[in-house]
C-alpha positions in Angstrom: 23.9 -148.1 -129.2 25.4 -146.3 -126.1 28.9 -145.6 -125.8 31.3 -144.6 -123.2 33.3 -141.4 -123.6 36.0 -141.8 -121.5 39.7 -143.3 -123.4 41.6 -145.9 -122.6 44.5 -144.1 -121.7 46.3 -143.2 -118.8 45.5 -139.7 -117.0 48.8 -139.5 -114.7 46.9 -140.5 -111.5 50.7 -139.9 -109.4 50.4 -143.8 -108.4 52.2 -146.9 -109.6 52.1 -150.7 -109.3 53.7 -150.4 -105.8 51.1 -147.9 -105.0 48.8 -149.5 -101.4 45.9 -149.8 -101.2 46.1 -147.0 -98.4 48.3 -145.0 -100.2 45.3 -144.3 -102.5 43.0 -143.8 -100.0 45.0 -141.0 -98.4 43.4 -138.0 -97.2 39.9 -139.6 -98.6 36.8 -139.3 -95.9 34.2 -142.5 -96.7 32.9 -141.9 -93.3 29.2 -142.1 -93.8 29.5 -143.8 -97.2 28.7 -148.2 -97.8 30.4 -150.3 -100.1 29.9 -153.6 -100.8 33.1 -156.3 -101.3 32.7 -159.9 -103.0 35.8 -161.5 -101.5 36.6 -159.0 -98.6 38.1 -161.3 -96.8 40.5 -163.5 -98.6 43.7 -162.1 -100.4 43.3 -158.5 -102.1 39.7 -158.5 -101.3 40.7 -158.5 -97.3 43.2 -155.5 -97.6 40.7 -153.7 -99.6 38.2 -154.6 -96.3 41.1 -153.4 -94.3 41.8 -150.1 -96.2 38.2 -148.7 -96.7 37.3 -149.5 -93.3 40.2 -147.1 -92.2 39.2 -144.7 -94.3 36.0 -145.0 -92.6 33.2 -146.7 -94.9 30.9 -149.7 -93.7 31.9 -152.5 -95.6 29.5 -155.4 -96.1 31.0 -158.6 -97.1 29.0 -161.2 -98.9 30.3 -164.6 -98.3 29.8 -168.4 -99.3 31.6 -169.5 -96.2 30.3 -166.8 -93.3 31.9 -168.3 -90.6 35.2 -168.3 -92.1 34.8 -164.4 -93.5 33.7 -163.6 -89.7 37.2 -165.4 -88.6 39.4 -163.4 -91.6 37.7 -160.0 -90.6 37.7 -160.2 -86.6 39.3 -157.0 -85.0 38.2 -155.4 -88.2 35.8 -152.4 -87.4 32.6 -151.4 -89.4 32.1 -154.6 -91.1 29.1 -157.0 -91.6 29.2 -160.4 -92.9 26.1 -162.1 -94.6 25.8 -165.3 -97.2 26.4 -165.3 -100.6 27.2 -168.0 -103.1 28.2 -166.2 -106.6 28.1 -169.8 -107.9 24.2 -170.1 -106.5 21.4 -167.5 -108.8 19.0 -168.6 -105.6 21.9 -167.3 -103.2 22.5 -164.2 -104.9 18.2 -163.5 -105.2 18.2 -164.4 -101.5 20.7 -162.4 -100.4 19.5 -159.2 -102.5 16.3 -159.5 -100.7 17.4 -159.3 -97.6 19.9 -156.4 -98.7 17.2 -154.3 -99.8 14.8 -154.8 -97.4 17.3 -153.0 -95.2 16.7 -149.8 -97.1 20.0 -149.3 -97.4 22.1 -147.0 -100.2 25.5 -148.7 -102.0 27.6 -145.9 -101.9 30.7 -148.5 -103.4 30.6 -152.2 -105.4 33.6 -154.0 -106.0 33.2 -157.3 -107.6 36.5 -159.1 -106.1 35.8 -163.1 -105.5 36.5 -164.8 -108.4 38.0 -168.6 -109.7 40.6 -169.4 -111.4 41.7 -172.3 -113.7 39.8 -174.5 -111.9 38.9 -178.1 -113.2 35.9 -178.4 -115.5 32.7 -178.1 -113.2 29.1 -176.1 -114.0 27.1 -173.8 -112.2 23.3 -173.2 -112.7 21.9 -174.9 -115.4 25.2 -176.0 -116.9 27.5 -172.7 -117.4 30.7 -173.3 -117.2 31.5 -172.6 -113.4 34.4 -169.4 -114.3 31.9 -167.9 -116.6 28.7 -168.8 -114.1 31.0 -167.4 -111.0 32.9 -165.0 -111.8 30.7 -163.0 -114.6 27.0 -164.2 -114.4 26.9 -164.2 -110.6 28.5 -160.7 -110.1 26.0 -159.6 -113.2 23.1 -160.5 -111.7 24.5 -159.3 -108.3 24.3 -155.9 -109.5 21.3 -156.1 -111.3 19.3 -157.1 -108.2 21.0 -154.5 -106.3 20.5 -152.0 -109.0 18.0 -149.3 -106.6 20.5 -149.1 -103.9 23.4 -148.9 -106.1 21.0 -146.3 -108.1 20.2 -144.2 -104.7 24.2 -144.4 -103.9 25.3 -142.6 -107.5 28.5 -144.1 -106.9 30.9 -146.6 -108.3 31.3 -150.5 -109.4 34.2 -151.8 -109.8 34.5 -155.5 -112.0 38.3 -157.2 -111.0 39.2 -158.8 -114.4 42.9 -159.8 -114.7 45.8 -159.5 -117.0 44.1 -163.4 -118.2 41.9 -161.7 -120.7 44.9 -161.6 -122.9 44.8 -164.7 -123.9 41.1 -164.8 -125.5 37.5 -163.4 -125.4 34.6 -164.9 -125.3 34.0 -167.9 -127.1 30.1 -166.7 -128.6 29.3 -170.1 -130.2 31.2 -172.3 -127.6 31.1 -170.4 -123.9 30.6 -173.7 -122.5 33.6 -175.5 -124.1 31.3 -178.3 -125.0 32.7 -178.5 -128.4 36.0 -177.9 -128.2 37.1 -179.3 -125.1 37.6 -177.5 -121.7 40.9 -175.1 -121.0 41.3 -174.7 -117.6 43.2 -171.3 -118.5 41.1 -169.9 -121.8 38.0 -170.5 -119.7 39.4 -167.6 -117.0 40.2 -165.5 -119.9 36.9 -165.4 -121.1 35.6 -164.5 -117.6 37.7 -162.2 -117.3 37.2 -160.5 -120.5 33.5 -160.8 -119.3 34.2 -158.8 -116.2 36.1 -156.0 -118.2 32.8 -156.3 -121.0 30.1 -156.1 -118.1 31.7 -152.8 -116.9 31.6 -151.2 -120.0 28.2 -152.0 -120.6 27.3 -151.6 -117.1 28.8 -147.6 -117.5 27.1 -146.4 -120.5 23.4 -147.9 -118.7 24.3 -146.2 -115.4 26.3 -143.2 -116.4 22.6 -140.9 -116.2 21.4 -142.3 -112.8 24.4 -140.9 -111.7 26.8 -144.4 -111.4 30.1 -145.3 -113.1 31.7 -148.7 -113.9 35.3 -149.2 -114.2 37.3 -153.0 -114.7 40.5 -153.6 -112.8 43.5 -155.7 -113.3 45.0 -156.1 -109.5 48.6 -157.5 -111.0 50.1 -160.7 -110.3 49.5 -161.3 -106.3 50.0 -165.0 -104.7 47.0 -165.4 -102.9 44.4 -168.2 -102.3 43.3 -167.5 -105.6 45.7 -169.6 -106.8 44.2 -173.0 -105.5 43.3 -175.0 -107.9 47.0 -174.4 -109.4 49.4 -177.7 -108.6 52.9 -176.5 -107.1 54.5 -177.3 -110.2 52.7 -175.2 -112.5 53.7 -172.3 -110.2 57.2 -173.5 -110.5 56.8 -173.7 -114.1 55.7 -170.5 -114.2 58.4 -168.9 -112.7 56.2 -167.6 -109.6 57.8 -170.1 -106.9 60.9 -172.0 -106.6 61.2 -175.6 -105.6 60.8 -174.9 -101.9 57.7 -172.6 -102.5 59.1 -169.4 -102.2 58.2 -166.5 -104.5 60.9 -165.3 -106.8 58.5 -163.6 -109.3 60.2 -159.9 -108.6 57.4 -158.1 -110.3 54.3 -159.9 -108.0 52.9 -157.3 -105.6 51.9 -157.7 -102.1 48.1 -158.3 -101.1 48.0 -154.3 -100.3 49.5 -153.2 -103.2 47.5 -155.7 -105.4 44.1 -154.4 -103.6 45.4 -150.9 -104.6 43.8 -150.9 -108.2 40.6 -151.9 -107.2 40.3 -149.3 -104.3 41.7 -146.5 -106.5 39.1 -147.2 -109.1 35.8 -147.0 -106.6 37.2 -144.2 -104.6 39.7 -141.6 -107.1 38.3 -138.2 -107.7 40.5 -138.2 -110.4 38.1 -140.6 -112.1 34.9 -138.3 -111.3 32.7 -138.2 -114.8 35.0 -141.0 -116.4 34.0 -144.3 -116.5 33.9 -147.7 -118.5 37.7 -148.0 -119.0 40.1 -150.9 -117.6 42.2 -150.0 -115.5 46.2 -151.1 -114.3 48.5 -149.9 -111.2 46.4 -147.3 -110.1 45.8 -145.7 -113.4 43.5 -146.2 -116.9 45.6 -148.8 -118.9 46.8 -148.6 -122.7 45.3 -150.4 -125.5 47.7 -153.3 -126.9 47.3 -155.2 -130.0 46.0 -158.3 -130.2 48.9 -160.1 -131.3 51.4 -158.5 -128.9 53.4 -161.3 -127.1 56.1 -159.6 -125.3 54.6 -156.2 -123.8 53.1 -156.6 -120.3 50.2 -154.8 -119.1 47.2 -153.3 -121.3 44.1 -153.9 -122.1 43.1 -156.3 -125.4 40.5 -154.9 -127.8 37.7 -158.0 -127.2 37.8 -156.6 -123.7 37.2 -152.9 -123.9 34.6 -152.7 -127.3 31.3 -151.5 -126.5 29.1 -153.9 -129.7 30.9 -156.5 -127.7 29.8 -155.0 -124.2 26.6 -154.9 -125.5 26.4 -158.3 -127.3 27.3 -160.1 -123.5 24.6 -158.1 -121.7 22.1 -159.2 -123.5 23.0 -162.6 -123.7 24.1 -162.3 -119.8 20.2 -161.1 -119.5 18.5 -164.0 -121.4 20.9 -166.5 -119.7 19.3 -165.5 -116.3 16.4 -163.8 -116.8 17.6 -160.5 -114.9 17.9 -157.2 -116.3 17.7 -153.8 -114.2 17.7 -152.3 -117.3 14.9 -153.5 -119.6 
């Protein structure tokens, strides 16, 4: 089995949870360089858009609603829009095709759309639709994209969340059909997915020149947060009555997009690779059955038998594998 060689621990990159997403990019030329952006133009996803168009890269944004990405992303230079439904294995083949055919390198890949908590629906031939989205789509996203992300020897980025705290993923039950749906275990075990999938993703890439990190963004209200009723936001402690945030430690949209950006872009992550990352830097380890200590990554999300378990299930699930 392959393993990554970079720890989980932090390397002091000199930015914080309050960090931009174009304080990162500061003094960084991607002039000449592509990335590609699931989500670039809703919530963090459109900041990071914003920011690494500044910084000058061509940014091409995939989109299950084109005309509304095209709306979002008006006045925004050095951007193209084209149709993408994560949710859709025909979509994503589709729209592969036509990426490739352009000849074109991926110089960046940052897997940002994503769903959360959402009632129980499926995707393909009956994955449970967080699991089918947010994981399987973006998996066999890169897969299909693999030669142009191989030619571009750069980065992919996976956004997971701070949700993969509360489980893994459920190896003899991944479609809750025996134990009943949870809206919120369900997101934790596509977001552990998305921190897995970069781990495995780094140590298959790492000799053709490309490196995988996960992401936690932080707590950011955006439209990702629409399938959630105003009162389990007040619950929560995110909103008050009137729908105002009073959550202190949420970021803005350009500080949450921060994380992502850092992590496809740093040179102080040049050789590293396969870790998940937090506010701009590598994030700790935390036990399993810590409660109170916020941030960090759990150990079902950053262990590479595990990494390697969900590929190959990921790979006989949809019949794509760049690798094999």
């Amino acid at each position: 089995m392959t393993t990554t060689t970079t720890p989980q621990r932090p390397i002091g990159s000199g930015f914080g949870a309050r960090s931009t997403a174009a304080d990162v990019l500061e003094g960084i030329d991607l002039t000449g360089r592509l990335a590609l952006m699931t989500g670039g133009y809703s919530g963090i996803g459109l900041e990071a858009t914003r920011a690494l168009t500044a910084a000058g890269a061509h940014v091409v944004v995939p989109a299950r609603r084109p005309e509304a990405a095209r709306e979002a992303l008006a006045g925004i230079d050095g951007v193209e829009v084209d149709t993408l439904d994560l949710a859709d294995q025909d979509s994503i083949a589709r729209f592969a095709e036509r990426f490739l055919a352009s000849g074109r390198d991926i110089h960046l890949t940052i897997n940002s759309a994503a769903v959360m908590a959402s009632p129980h629906s499926t995707v393909g031939p009956g994955w449970e639709s967080q699991f089918g989205t947010n994981h399987l789509g973006h998996y066999v996203l890169v897969n299909r994209l693999w030669p142009a992300i191989a030619r571009g020897r750069g980065r992919v980025v996976a956004v997971s969340s701070s949700g993969h705290r509360r489980g893994g993923i459920r190896w003899d039950d991944l479609d809750f059909s025996r134990d009943g749906y949870d809206k919120w275990l369900a997101y934790a075990q596509a977001k552990t997915a998305n921190a897995l999938f970069a781990r495995r993703l780094d140590a298959l890439a790492k000799d053709a020149g490309v490196r995988a990190f996960s992401v936690h963004p932080g707590g950011i209200l955006t439209p990702l947060q629409r399938h959630l009723s105003k009162q389990e936001m007040v619950d929560f402690g995110w909103i008050d009555e009137d729908g105002n945030q009073i959550n202190h430690s949420f970021k803005t949209p350009e500080q949450g997009a921060a994380t992502q950006v850092w992590a496809a872009t740093s040179p102080r992550l040049d050789g590293l690779g396969g870790v998940y990352c937090e506010d701009c830097d590598i994030a700790e380890p935390i036990a399993d059955d810590d409660a109170t200590t916020m941030g960090g990554v759990r150990s079902w999300a950053a262990d590479d038998a595990q990494a390697e378990r969900l590929w190959t299930l990921s790979a006989e699930l949809t019949g794509v594998d760049a690798f094999a």
